[in-house]
N, C-alpha and C positions, 0 to 999 in steps of 0.2 A: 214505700217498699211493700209488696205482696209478699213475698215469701223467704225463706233463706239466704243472703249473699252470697253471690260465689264471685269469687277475684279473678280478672282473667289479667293474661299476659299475652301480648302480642309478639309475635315472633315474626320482623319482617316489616318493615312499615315503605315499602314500596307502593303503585298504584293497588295492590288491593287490599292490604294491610289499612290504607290510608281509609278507603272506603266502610273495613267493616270497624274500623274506631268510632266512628260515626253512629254506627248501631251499637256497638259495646256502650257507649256514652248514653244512649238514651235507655237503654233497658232500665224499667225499673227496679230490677234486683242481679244487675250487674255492676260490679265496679272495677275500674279498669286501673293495676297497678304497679304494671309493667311495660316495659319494652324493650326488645332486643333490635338491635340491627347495624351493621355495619357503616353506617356512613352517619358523622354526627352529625350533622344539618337536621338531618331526621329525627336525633334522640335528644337534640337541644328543643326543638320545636317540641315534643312531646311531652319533653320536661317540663317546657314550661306551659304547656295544655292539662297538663293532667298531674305534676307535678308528681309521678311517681320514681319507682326505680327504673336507670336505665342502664343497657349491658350492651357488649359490642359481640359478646357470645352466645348462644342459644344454649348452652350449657350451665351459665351461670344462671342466666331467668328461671333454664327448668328446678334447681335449687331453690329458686326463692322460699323461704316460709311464704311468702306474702304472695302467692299465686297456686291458685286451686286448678286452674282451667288455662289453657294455651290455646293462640291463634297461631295458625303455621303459616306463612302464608310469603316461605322462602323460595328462592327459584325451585322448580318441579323436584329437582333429584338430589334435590336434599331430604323432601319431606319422611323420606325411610328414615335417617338418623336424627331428624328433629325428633319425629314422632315416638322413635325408643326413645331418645332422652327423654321426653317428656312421659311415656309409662314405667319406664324406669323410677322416676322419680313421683311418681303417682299423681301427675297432673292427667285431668281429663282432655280432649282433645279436638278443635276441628279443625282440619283439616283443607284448605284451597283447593278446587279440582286444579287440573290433576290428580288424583290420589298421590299413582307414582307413574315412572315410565316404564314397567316391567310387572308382568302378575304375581311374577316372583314377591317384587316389594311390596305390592299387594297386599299379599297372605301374609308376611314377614310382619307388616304395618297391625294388621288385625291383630294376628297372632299373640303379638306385643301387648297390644292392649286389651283383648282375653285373659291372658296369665298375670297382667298386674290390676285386671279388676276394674279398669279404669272407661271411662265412656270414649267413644272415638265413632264420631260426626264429618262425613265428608260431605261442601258446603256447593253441592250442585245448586246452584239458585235457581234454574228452570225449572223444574219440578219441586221449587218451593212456590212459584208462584201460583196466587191464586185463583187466576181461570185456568190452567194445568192441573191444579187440584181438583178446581170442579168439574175440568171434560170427565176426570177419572171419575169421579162420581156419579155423574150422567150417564157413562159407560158401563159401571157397575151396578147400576138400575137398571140397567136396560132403558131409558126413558123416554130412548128414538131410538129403541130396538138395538141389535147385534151390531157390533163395531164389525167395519170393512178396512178401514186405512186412513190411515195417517200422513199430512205433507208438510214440509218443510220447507222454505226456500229464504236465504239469509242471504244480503247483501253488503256488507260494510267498509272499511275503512281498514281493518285492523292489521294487514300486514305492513302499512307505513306507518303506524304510530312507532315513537321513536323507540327502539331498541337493543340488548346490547347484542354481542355477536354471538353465542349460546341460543336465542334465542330466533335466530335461523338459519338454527341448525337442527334438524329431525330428529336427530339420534341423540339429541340431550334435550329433547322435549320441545322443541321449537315450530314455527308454523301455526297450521289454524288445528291438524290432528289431535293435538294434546291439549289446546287452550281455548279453541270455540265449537268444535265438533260435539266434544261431552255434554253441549249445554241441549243441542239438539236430540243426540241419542237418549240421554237422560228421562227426558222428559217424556219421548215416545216410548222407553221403556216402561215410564210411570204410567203413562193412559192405558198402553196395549196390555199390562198383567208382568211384564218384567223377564218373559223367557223367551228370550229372541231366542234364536234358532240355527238362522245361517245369514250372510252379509256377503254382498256382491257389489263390487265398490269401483269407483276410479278417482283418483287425483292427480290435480295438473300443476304442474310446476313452471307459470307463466313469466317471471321478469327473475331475468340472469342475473338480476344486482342485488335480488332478495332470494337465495337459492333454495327454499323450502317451499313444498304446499301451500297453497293458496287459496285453491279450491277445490272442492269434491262435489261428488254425487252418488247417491250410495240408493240402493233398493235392501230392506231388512223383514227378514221373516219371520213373524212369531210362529211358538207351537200352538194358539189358540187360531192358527190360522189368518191372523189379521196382520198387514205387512205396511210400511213403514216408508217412502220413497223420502229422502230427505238431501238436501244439497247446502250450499253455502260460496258465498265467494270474498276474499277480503279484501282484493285489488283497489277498492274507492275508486271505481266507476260509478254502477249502477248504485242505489240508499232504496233496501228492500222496504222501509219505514212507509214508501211510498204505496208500496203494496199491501201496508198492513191498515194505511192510513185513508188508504184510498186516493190521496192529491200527493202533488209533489211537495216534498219537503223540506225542499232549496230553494233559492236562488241560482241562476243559471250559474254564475260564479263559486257556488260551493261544489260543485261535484268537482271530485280530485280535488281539493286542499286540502286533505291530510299530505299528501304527496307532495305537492308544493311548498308547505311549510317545511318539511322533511330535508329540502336541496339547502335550506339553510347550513347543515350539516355538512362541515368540507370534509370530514375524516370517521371513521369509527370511532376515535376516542370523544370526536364533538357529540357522534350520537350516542351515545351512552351516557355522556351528561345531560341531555336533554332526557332521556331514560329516568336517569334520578332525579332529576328535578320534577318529574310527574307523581315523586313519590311527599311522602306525609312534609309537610314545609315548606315542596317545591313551589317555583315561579310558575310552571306551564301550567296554562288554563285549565288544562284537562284535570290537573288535582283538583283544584279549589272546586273545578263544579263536581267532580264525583266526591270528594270527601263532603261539600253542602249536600246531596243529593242526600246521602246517608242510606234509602235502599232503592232501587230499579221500581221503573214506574211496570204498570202493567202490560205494555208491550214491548219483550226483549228484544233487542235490536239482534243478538247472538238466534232467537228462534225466525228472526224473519215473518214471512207468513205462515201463518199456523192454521191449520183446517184437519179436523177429527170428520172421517164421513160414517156414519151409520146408516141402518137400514131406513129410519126415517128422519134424517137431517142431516147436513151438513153445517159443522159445529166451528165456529171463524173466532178466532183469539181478537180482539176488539181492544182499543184504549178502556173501556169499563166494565167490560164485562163478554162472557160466551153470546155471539148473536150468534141464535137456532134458526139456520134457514127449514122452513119445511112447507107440506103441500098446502099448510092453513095461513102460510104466510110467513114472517120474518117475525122473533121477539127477543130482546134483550133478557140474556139471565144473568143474575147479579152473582159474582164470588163472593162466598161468606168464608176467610180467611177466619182461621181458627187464634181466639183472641186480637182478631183485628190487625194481626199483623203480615208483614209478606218480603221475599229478598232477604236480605241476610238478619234481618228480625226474625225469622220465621226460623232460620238456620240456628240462630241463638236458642230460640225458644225449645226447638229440639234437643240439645243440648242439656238447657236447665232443666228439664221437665224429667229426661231421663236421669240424672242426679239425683235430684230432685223427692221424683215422684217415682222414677222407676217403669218410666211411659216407654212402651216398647220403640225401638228404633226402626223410622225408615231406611235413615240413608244411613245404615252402618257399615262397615266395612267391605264385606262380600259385595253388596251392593255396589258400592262404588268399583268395586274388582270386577264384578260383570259389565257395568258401562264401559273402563278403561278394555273390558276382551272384544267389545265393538268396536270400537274405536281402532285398536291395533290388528281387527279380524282386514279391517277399512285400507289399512296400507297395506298388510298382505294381499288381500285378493286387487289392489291396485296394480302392484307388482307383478302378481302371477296371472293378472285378466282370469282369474277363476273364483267362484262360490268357495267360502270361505264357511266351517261347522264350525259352533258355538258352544264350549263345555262346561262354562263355569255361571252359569247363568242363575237368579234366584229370583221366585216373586215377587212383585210388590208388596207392601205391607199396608194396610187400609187400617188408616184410624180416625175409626168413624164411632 
């Protein structure tokens, strides 16, 4: 152990609950002594992994004496009344993006946890990881001169992993708008300085049997002048992996099998069991490798292709590190992740540091209230086919 223990409690051990147990477990000055969540399959396996207390309410966890810290990491729109319980009762806090689905809950969320004193972490892990960290720092040297823009292009799977029915549906946070969009804004807000400006967007709503967003495309203007083009699509056709990787990353038989696996599914109540079953205990594959994974390798599947262009290079998110293209040729620059760590280590690590140490906060509240105002700037100007102004916006924070 380095430093002081803090106890965390999970609240939620679904597919990303499942994942950041993973990271809770291995911090070396975390210990994990809770969990809440709804369905016991979940809270027996947990039981008997960690062998702590288990609750089927998020109200009796935030009680616990035996938890300092909470993981919220319940469907989206809850996290406004997780997260008062838990500054109510003066647990610290991270939070799953989403923040919330409303900037209302937003500020409501902050607010909360202002007046009871309490830290409150929302866990964008794009802009934890560490070639995102380092374009920003290469950008804040200047080191290939003045940033011009930013691209994006995400290809995956994620509207047929299995589902329950809330979760496509729009208007309770469902789709790729509230659950893969943030990772890309996020991060483009982290490199460009964090004051977007205005969002000019579209979103398509391609298969009648999945009636939410799917995919977007969006142009984003900061006030430092440098703008943003970023897109995403979740159908499982194309695997952008390809484009980050350079080769293809299948077998011809893997594209669309998410979707195939899926027809397994005769009913909504079948999908929603396979739903759960991707959570902390479950059978589907998809648990067991993201809870082994423990955090995201260095190229996000949610960023797709990533490219930072500046005055002199164009800056390419790579399996190991920032390749600088420029006039003297190509060179790999290596991320130095602060304490060696990145994904939802990184997200923890912010957390304890500001307990802690009192280390000021990236991704505190507001912050994450300005990604969620791009994000939902994205489906209004979808809707209205108009430029969409940006009020709630805050810089980046550099801790360098």
């Amino acid at each position: 152990m380095d430093g002081p223990e803090l106890r965390f409690g999970v609240i939620g051990l679904g597919r990303a609950g499942s994942g950041m147990l993973s990271a809770l477990a291995k911090h070396p000055d975390i210990r994990v002594t809770a969990a809440a969540d709804l369905h016991k399959q979940h809270r027996d396996r947990f039981e008997a992994d960690f062998g702590g207390e288990t609750f089927s309410d998020a109200e009796d966890l935030c009680r616990s004496a035996n938890v300092d810290a909470v993981y919220i990491a319940t469907p989206h729109g809850m996290h406004v009344e997780h997260l008062q319980l838990a500054a109510a009762n003066g647990k610290h806090a991270i939070v799953e993006k989403p923040m919330a689905l409303t900037l209302a809950d937003c500020e409501a969320m902050t607010v909360a946890a202002e007046q009871a004193g309490v830290v409150l972490v929302v866990g964008h892990t794009a802009s934890f990881n560490p070639i995102v960290q380092k374009m920003r720092g290469l950008v804040v040297d200047e080191e290939f001169g003045r940033l011009g823009f930013i691209t994006a292009s995400a290809y995956t799977d994620f509207l047929y992993r299995p589902r329950r029915p809330e979760e496509l549906v729009t208007a309770l946070g469902g789709g790729i708008m509230y659950n893969q969009v943030p990772h890309q804004v996020d991060a483009a807000r982290f490199i460009a300085g964090g004051m977007a400006r205005s969002v000019r967007a579209a979103a398509f709503d391609l298969d009648h049997e999945r009636h939410t967003e799917g995919s977007y495309t969006a142009f984003l203007d900061f006030d430092n002048g440098a703008v943003a083009t970023l897109s995403y699509s979740g159908y499982d056709h194309f695997d952008s992996s390809e484009l980050a990787s350079g080769s293809a990353s299948k077998e011809a038989a893997g594209y669309g099998k998410t979707r195939r696996a899926l027809r397994a599914a005769r009913s909504s109540e079948e999908e929603v069991s396979m739903r759960i079953n991707t959570g902390y205990g479950g059978e589907q594959p998809v648990a067991r490798a993201r809870a082994a994974q423990g955090t995201p390798s260095l190229l996000q599947g949610e960023l797709g292709s990533f490219l930072v262009t500046c005055e002199g290079a164009d800056l390419r998110m790579l399996p190991d590190g920032v390749g600088a293209y420029t006039t003297d040729g190509f060179r790999l620059i290596d991320p130095d992740p602060w304490r060696g760590v990145q994904g939802r280590g990184a997200v923890i690590d912010e957390l304890y540091f500001a307990v802690t140490q009192g280390r000021p906060l990236v991704h505190h509240g507001r912050w994450a209230k300005a990604t969620m105002e791009v994000c939902l700037a994205m489906l209004e100007s979808s809707q209205t086919r108009r430029e969409v102004m940006l009020q709630h916006q805050t810089p980046t924070v550099d801790q360098r």
